[in-house]
N, C-alpha and C positions, 0 to 999 in steps of 0.2 A: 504494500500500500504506500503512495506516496505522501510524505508527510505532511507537504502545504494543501492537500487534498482536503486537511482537516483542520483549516485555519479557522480559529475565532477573533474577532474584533474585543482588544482588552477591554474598549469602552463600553459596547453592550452586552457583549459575553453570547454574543448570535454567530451560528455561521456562516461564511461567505463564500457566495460561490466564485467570486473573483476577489482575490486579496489584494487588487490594486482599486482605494479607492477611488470614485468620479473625481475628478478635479482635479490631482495631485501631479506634480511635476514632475515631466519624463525622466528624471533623477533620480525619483523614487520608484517610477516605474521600472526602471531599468535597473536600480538594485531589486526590488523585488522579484523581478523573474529573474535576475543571476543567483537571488539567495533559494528561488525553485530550485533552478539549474544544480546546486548544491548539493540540495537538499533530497531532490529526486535520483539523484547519482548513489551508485554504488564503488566503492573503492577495486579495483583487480589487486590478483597477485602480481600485476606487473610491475615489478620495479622503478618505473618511467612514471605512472599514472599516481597523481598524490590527489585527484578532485574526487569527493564524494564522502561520503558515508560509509564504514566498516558495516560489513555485513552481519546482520546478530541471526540472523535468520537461522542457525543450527542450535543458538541460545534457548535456555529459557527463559521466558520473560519475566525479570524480576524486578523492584526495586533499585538495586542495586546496580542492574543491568543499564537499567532510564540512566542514571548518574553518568553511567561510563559514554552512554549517547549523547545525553548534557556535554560532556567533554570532549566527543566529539564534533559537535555542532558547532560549538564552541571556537576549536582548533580551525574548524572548514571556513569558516565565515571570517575569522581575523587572517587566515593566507590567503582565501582568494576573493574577498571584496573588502578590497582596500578604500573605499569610499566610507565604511562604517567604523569607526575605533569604540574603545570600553564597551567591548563586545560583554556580556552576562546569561550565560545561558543558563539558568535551574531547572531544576524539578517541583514543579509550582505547586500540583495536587495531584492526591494518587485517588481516585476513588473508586469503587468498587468494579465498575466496566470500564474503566481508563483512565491513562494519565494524559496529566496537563504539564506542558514544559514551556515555561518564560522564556522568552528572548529581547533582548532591551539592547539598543546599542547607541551611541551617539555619531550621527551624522557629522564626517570630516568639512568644516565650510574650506571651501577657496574661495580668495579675492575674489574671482567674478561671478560666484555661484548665490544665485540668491534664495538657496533651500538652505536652512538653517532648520538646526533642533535634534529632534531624538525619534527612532524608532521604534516600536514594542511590539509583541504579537505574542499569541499563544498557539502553541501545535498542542492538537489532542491526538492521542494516541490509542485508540481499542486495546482492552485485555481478551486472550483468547479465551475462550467458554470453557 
């Protein structure tokens, strides 16, 4: 399952079926679908290939497990979009059919860039039955 699949909006805690909202500046859009790009990746044993996500898929899904994903999400997103710094990935809420994983980062301004601020989002996760 890909993980931006299961974006909620932190301010209304609704899902969205497109996580780039109306309005918002192709800067935003354009980190958002690179932090898809990401995020929907899975890592190989290739040597060369460092973009994506470790595979847990032989894991079982634990607590503990989320953490070590937190820390991967975490790692993906400060090497490969460099537009976002004080990246903070956690484990926001475990509850009973899913977890919830915070991501919060702050938006790098340049001189000519007129998006300023901070990003946040939450990916929910399914526990398997």
């Amino acid at each position: 399952m890909a993980l931006l699949d299961k974006f909620i909006d932190p301010r209304t805690r609704e899902h969205r079926v497109n996580p780039v909202p109306n309005g918002e500046s192709s800067q935003i859009k354009s980190i958002l679908w690179n932090l898809q790009n990401i995020l929907q990746t899975r890592r190989t044993a290739d040597k060369y290939s460092n973009l994506g996500l470790m595979d847990f898929c032989e894991h079982s899904l634990s607590d503990s497990l989320m953490l070590q994903l937190c820390c991967d999400i975490q790692q993906q997103i400060q090497q490969h979009e460099k537009r976002l710094c004080d990246v903070q990935v956690s484990l926001f809420d475990s509850k009973k059919n899913c977890w919830h994983i915070s991501v919060a980062a702050r938006l790098v301004s340049k001189p000519a860039s007129d998006v300023k601020g901070n990003l946040s989002f939450i990916l929910e996760l399914a526990k398997s039955a």
